[in-house]
C-alpha positions as CSV (number, residue, x, y, z in Angstrom):
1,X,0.0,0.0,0.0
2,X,1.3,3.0,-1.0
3,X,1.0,6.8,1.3
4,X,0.7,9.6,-0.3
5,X,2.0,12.9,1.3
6,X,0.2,15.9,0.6
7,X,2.9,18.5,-0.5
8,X,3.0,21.7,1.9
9,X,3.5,25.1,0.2
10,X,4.1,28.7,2.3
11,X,3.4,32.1,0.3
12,X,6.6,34.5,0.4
13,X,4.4,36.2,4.0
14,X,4.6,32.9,6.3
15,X,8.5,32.6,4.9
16,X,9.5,36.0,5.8
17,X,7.7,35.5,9.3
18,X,9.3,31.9,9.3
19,X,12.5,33.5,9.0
20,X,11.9,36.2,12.0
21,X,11.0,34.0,14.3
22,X,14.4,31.8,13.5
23,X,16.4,34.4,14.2
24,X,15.0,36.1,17.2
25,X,15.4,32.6,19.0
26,X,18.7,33.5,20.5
27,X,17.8,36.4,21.4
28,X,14.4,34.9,23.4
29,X,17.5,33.6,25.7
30,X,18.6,36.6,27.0
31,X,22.4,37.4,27.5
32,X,22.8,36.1,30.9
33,X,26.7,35.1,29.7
34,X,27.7,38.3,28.9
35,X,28.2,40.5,32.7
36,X,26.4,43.9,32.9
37,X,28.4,46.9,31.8
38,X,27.8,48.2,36.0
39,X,29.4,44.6,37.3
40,X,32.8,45.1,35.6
41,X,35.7,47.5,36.0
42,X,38.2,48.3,33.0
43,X,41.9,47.9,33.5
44,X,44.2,50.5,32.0
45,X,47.5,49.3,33.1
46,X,48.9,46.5,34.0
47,X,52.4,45.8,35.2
48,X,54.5,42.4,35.8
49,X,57.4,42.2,38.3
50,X,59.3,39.6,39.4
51,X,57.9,37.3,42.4
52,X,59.4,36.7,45.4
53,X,57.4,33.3,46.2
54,X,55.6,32.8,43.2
55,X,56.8,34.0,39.4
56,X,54.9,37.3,39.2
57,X,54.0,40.0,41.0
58,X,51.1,41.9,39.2
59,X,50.1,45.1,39.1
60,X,46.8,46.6,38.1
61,X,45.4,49.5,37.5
62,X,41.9,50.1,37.4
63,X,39.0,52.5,37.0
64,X,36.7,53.6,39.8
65,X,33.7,55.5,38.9
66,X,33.0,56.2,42.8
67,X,36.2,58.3,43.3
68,X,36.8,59.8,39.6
69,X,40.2,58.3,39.9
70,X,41.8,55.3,39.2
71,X,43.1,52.4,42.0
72,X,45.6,50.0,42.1
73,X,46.3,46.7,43.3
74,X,49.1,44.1,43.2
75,X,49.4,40.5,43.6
76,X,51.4,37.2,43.8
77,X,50.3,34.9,41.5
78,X,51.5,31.8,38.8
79,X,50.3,33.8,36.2
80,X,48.0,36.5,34.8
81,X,45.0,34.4,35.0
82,X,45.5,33.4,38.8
83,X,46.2,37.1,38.8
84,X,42.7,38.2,38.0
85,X,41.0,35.5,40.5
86,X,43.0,36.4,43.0
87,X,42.2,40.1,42.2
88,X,38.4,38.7,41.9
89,X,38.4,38.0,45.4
90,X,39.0,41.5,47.1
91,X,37.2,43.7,44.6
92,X,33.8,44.5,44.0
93,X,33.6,44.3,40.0
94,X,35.3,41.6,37.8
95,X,38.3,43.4,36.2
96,X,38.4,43.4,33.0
97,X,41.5,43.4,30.0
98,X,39.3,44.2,26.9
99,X,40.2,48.1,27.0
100,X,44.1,47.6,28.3
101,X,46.5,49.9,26.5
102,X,49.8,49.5,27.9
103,X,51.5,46.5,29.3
104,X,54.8,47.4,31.6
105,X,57.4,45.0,32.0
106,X,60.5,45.1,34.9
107,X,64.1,44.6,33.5
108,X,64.0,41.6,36.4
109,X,61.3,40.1,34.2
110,X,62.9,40.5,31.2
111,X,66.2,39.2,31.9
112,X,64.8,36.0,33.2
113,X,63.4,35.6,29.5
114,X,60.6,37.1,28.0
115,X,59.0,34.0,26.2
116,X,57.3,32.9,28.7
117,X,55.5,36.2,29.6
118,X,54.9,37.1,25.8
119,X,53.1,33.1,25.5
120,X,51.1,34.5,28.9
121,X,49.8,37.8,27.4
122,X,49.3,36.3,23.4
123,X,47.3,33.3,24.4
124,X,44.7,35.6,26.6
125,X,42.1,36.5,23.9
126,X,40.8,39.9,26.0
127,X,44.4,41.1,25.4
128,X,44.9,42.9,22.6
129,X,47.6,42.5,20.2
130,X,48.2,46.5,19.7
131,X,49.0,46.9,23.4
132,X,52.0,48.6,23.8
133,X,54.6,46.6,25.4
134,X,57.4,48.9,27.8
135,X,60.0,47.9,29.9
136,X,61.1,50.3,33.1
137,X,65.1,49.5,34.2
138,X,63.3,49.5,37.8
139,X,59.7,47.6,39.2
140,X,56.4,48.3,37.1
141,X,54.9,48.6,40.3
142,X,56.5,51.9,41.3
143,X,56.0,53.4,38.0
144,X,51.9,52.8,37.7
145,X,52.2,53.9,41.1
146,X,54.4,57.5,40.3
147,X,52.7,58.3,37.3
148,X,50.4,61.4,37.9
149,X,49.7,63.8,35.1
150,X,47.8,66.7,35.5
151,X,46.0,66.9,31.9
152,X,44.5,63.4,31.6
153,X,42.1,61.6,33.9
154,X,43.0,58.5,32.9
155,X,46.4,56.6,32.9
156,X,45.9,54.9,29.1
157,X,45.5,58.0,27.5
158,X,48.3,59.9,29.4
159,X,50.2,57.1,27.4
160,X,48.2,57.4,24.2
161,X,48.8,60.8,23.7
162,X,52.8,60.5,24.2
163,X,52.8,57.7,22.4
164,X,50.8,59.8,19.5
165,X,53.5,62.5,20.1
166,X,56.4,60.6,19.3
167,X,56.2,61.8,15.9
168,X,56.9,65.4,16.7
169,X,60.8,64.1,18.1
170,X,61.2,60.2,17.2
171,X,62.7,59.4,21.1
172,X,60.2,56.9,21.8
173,X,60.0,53.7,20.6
174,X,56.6,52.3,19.8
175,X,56.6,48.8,20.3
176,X,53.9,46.6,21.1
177,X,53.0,43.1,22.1
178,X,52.4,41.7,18.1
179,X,55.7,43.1,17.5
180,X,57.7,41.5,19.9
181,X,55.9,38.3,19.3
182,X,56.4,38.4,16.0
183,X,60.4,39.2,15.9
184,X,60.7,36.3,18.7
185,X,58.7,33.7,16.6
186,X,60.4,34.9,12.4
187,X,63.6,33.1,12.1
188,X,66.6,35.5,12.5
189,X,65.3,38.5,13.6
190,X,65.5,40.7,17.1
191,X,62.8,42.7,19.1
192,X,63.1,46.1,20.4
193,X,60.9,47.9,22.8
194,X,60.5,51.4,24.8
195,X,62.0,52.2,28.2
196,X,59.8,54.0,30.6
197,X,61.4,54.9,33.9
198,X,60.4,56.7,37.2
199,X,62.5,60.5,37.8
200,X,63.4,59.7,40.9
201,X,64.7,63.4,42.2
202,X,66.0,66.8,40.6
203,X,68.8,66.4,38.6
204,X,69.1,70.0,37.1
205,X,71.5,70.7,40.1
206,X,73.0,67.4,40.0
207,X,76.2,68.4,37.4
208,X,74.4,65.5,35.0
209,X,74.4,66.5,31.5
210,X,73.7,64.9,28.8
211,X,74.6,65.5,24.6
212,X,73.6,67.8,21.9
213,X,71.9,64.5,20.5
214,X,69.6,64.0,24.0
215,X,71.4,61.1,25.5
216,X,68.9,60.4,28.2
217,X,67.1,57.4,28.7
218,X,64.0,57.2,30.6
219,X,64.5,57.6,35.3
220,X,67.7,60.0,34.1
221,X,66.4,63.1,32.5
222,X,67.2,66.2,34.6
223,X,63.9,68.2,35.1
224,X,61.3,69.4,37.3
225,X,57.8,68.4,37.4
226,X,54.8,66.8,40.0
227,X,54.7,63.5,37.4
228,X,58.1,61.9,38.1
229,X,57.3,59.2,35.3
230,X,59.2,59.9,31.7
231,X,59.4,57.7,28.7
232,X,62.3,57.8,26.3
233,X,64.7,55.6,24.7
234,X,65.0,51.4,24.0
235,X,65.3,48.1,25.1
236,X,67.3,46.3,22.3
237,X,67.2,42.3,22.8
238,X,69.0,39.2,21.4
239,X,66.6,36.8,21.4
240,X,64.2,37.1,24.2
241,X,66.7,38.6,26.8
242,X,67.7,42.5,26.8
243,X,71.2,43.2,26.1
244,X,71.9,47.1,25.7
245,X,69.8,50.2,25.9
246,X,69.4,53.3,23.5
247,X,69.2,57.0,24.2
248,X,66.5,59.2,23.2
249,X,69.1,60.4,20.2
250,X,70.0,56.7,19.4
251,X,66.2,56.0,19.3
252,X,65.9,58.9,16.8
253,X,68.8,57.6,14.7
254,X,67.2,53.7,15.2
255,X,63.6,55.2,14.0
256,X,65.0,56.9,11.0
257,X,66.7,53.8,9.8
258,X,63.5,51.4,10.2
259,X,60.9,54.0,8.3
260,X,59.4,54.8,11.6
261,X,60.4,58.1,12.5
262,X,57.9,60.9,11.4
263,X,59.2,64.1,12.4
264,X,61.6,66.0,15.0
265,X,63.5,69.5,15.4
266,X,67.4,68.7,15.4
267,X,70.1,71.5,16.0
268,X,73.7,71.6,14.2
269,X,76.3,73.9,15.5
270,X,78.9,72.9,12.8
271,X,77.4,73.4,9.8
272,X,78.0,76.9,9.1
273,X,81.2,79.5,8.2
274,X,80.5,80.9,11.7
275,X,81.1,78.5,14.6
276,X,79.1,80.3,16.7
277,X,76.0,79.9,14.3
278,X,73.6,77.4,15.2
279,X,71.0,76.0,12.9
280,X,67.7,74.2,14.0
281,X,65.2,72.1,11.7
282,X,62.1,70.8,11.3
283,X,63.3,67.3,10.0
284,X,60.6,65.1,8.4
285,X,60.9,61.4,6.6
286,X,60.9,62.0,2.9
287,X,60.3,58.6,2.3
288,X,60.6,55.0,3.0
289,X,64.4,54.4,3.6
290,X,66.1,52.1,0.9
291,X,68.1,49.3,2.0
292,X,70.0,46.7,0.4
293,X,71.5,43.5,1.8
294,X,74.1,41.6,-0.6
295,X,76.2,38.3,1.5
296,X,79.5,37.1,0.3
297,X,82.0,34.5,1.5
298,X,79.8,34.5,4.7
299,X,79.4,38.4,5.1
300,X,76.5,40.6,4.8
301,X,77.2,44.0,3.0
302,X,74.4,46.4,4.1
303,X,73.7,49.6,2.1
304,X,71.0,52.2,3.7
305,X,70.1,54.9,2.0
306,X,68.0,57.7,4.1
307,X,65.7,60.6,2.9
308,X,65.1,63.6,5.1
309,X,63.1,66.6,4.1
310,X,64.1,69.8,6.3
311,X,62.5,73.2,7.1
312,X,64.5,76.0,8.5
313,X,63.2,77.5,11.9
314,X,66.3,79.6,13.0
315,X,69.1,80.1,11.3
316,X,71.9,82.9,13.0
317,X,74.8,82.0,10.4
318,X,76.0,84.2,7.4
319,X,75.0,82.1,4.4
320,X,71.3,82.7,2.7
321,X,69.1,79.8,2.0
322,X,67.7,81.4,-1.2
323,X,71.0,80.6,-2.1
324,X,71.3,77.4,-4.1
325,X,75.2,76.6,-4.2
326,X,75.2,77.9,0.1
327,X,71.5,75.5,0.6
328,X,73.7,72.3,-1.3
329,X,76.8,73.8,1.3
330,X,74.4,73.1,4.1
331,X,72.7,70.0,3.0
332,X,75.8,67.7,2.8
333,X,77.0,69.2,6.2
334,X,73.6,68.0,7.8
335,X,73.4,64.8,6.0
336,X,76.7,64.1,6.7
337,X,76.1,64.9,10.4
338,X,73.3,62.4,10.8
339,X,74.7,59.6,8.6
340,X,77.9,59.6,11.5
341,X,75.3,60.0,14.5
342,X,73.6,57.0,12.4
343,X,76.8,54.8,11.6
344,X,78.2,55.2,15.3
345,X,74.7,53.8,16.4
346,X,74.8,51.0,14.3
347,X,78.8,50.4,14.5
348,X,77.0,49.8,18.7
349,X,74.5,47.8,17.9
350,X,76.2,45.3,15.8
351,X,79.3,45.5,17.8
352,X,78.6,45.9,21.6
353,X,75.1,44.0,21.5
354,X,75.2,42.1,18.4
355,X,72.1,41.9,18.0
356,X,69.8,42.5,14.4
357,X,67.3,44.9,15.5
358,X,67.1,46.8,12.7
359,X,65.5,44.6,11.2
360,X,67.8,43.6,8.4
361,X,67.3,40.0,8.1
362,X,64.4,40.5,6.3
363,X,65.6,42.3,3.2
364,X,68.6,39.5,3.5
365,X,66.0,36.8,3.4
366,X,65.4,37.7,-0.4
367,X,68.9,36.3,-1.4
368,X,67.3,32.8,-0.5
369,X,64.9,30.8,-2.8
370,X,63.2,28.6,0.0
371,X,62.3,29.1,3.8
372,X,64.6,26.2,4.5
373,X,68.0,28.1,3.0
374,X,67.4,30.7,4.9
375,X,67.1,29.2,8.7
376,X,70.0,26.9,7.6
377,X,71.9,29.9,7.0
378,X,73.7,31.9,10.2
379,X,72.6,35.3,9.6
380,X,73.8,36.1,13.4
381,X,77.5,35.8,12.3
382,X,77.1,37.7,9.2
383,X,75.7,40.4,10.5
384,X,78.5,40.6,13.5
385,X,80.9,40.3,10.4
386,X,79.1,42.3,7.8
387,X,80.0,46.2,6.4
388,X,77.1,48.1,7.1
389,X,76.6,51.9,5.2
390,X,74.9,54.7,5.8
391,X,74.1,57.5,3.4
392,X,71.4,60.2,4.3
393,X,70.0,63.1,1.8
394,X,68.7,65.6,2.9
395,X,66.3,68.4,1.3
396,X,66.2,72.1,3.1
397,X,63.3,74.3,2.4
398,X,64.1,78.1,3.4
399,X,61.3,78.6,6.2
400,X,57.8,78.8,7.4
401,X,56.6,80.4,4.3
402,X,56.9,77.9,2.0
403,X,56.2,74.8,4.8
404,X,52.3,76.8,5.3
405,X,52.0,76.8,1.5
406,X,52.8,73.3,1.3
407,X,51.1,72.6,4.2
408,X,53.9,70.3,5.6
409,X,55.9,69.6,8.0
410,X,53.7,71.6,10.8
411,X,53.0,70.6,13.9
């Protein structure tokens, strides 16, 4: 015997209402897995020391609505994770990473080995990848602590807005957690990240000084001011340890030859007829630098060609800008300048640290046909053997006039 079905058809009406009803089933469930906005508490800063019984002592910093201000807390724990129970425990509101900014490491941390933290903060899905990642010569504690500026409510955008002004002097390294991961996980190459430091007293009076090319790192800049916290200079590491640290001038010089620098005012004293005469820029990238990498019998020869577009905005010396053969006078004096400040940077780098962070390994990668080749071959002793050249152009407009009409380099 055979059944017959009778076949069901729905006009285009009943299918769209079909189709509402399907999808407003999840939302029938309510979002009890997702906390109200009024049961968490946003951390801005977190900081990682080294334990004492356990492997990290952890600092957050918090915001709390009830006193406009933000508090912090620190505690023992195995790892972030039991960091944030822990933390559960004695606070009213879960804490919560989602809106982090900065993530401050202590040079005790880091000179135990960094993999193990950068594994900790990339595996945590409410970190974000665009945190920036700073290391303080003392504890992280005592700088989330110290830092108090007057202009911003909150700490992350005290550190957003520095961070944003980096590109009016290029002393400040902006390095961040992807970053760091990624140059510890690519074959061959080196990390790098900012020093942040706490000011611990006046130096004006102190007979510390430092050169015409800012050699300060962050803790030793003598000044006065309520916020004792200052951020300048770099970390550079071989492999996940630090093994040297950069001025704010070296960090300049370091930014220029990765493509990262944007802009900065730079004085010469020794460019001019009169010695006296002193000449300050507006220096801006001109372009992407150009760099070259060529290996033989085991060497790396390393050519870097940098642009630099300049503005004049004092000048007290006899020659004349509108002058072309006096401007060309000038421009090799200034180029010439910054290509030694440049060389004796990287002459420190690959001698003293040996360490690739510029970044080179990756323009010397393209000498290799497979993947294979390339982490077969030791790039660490050809780059501790290699010639490595800097050349630097640089441009000079006469003044203001002509950097409003252009509408560039202003600040």
């Amino acid at each position: 015997m055979k059944i017959k079905f009778k076949s069901v058809f729905l006009n285009p009406a009943s299918f769209a209402c079909l189709l509402l009803c399907l999808a407003g089933a999840p939302a029938a469930a309510g979002c009890q897995a997702v906390p109200e906005t009024d049961m968490q508490t946003y951390i801005m800063l977190v900081g990682i020391d080294e334990g004492v019984r356990l492997p990290y002592q952890i600092t957050f910093q918090y915001a709390a609505p009830k006193n406009n201000e933000p508090d912090t807390l620190t505690v023992e724990a195995q790892n972030l994770w039991d960091a944030m129970q822990i933390a559960d425990a004695f606070t009213s509101r879960v804490l919560n990473l989602e809106h982090n900014r900065v993530i401050i490491v202590s040079q005790a941390v880091a000179d135990r080995g960094m993999e193990p933290v950068i594994e900790m903060l990339t595996w945590d899905n409410s970190i974000r990848r665009e945190c920036f990642l700073l290391m303080t010569l003392g504890k992280a504690r005592d700088f989330i602590k110290s830092n108090e500026s007057n202009v911003e409510r909150y700490p992350s955008r005290h550190f957003e807005f520095v961070m944003d002004g980096n590109t009016e002097s290029g002393m400040i390294l902006i390095s961040d957690i992807h970053s760091f991961y990624t140059a510890l996980k690519s074959p061959q190459a080196q990390a790098a990240v900012g020093l942040v430091g706490v000011n611990e007293g006046n130096k004006l009076d102190s007979g510390q000084s430092g050169l015409e090319d800012f050699d300060y790192i962050a803790g030793n800049i003598p000044r006065e001011g309520r916020n004792q916290t200052e951020i300048m200079g770099m970390a550079v590491f071989l492999g996940d340890r630090p093994v040297g640290y950069l001025s704010g001038g070296e960090c300049r010089c370091y930014n220029m030859i990765t493509g990262r620098f944007h802009s900065g005012v730079m004085s010469f004293t020794n460019v001019s007829e009169n010695p006296d005469a002193e000449l300050v820029l507006t220096v801006e990238k001109s372009g992407p630098p150009s760099v070259r990498v060529r290996l033989e019998d085991g060497k790396a020869d390393i050519s870097v060609n940098v642009r630099l577009r300049c503005w004049v905005e004092s000048f007290n010396g006899p020659e004349s800008f509108r002058d072309p053969e006096q401007t060309a006078q000038i421009e090799e004096k200034v180029g010439g300048e910054i290509s030694r400040e440049m060389t004796n940077l990287v002459q420190k780098v690959q001698k003293e640290m040996k360490s690739d962070a510029f970044g080179f390994c990756d323009y010397a990668r393209a000498n290799f046909w497979t993947l294979r080749e390339w982490e077969d071959y030791d790039w660490q002793k050809a780059f501790e053997s290699g010639q490595i050249r800097i050349n630097v152009q640089t441009e000079i407009n006469p003044g203001d006039k002509e950097r409003a009409l252009t509408g560039k380099g202003q600040r």
